[in-house]
C-alpha positions in Angstrom: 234.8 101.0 166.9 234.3 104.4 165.1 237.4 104.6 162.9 239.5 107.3 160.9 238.2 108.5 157.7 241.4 108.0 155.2 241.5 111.4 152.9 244.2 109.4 150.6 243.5 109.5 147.3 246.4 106.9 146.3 244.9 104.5 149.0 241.0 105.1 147.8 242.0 104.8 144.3 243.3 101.1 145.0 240.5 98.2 144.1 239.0 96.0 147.6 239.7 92.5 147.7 236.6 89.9 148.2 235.8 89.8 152.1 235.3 86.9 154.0 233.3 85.9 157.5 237.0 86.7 158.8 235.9 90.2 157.9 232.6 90.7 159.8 234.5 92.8 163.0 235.1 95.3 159.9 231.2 95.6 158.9 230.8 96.3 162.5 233.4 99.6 162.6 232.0 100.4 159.4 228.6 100.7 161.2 230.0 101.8 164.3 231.7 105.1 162.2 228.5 105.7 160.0 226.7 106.2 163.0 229.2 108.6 164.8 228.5 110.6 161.4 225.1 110.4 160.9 224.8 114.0 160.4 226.9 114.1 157.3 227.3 110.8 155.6 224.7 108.4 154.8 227.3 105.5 153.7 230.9 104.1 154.1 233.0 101.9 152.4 235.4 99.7 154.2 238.6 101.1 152.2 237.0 104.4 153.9 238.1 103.5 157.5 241.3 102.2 156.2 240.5 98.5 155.1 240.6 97.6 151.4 237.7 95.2 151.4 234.3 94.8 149.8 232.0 95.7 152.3 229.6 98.6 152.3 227.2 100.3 154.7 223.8 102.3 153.6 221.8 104.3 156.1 218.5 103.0 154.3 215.4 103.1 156.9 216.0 103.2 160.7 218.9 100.5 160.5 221.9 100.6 158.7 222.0 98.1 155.5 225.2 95.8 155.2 226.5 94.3 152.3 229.5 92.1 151.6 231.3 91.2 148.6 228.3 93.6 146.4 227.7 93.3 143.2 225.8 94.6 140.6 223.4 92.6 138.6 221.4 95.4 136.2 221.1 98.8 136.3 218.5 101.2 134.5 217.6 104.5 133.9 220.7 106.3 134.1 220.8 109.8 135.2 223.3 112.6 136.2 224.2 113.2 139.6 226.4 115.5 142.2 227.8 114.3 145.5 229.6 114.9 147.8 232.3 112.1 149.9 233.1 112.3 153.3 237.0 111.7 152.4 237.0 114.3 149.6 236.5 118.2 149.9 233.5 119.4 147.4 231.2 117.3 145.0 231.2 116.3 141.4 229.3 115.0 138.9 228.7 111.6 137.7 226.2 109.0 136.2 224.2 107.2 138.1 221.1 104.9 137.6 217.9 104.8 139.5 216.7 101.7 139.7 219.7 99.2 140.6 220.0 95.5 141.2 222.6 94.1 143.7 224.0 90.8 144.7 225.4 90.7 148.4 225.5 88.9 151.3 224.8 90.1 155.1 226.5 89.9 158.3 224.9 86.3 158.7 226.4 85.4 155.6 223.4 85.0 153.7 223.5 85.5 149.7 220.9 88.7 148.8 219.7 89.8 145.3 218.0 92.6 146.0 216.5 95.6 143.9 216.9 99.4 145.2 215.9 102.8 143.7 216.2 106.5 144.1 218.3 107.6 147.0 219.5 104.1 148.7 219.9 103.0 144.8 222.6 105.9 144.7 224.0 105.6 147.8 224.8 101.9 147.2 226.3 102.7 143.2 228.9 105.3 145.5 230.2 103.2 148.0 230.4 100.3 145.0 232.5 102.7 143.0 234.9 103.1 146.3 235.3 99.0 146.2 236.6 99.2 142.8 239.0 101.8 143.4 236.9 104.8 141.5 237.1 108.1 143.4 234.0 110.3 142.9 
């Protein structure tokens, strides 16, 4: 289901909880709302649509990239970025690393350590940051 995008900051700012298999139908709206804004987002947390879990979504290739309960494991090669959020107005600055890795599991439940750079590798570090409750 394509879902809201909450614009509250006090809500954003709040840390997700772990999620659980009980959680998967969330992953799904989270997909289901990336995808009815392709044109201008290219990832969603879960506290995005309203749900204060750890679950992310990455457009990253031809199908969207779903991680639970993410986590970073290393990071390198930090460097200074600008984005833009699709529940904020405007963009600002803020550190990010290139090269990142990240342990997750997927909708099957299966535990993932995986290592991303460049664009996905930033993409990931933003929706991370909404998990934990830090508004870019």
């Amino acid at each position: 289901m394509n879902r809201q995008i909450i614009r509250d900051i006090l809500f954003l700012g709040q840390k997700s909880e772990e999620a659980t298999q009980a959680d998967l139908p969330v992953a799904r709206d989270l997909m289901d709302t990336l995808a009815a804004h392709r044109e201008t987002c290219v990832g969603l947390a879960a506290n995005m649509i309203g749900v204060r879990k750890r679950i992310i979504v990455v457009q990253a290739g031809l199908l969207p990239l779903v991680m639970m309960n993410p986590r970073f494991v290393a990071k390198s090669q930090p460097f200074e970025a600008e984005e833009g959020c699709l529940s904020l107005d405007g963009t600002r600055k803020t550190t990010r690393y290139q090269q990142i890795e990240v342990e997750f599991r997927d909708m099957g439940w299966k535990k993932h350590r995986e290592t991303y750079t460049g664009w996905t590798a930033q993409i990931i570090q933003h929706e991370v940051d909404h998990c934990d409750g830090v508004v870019i």
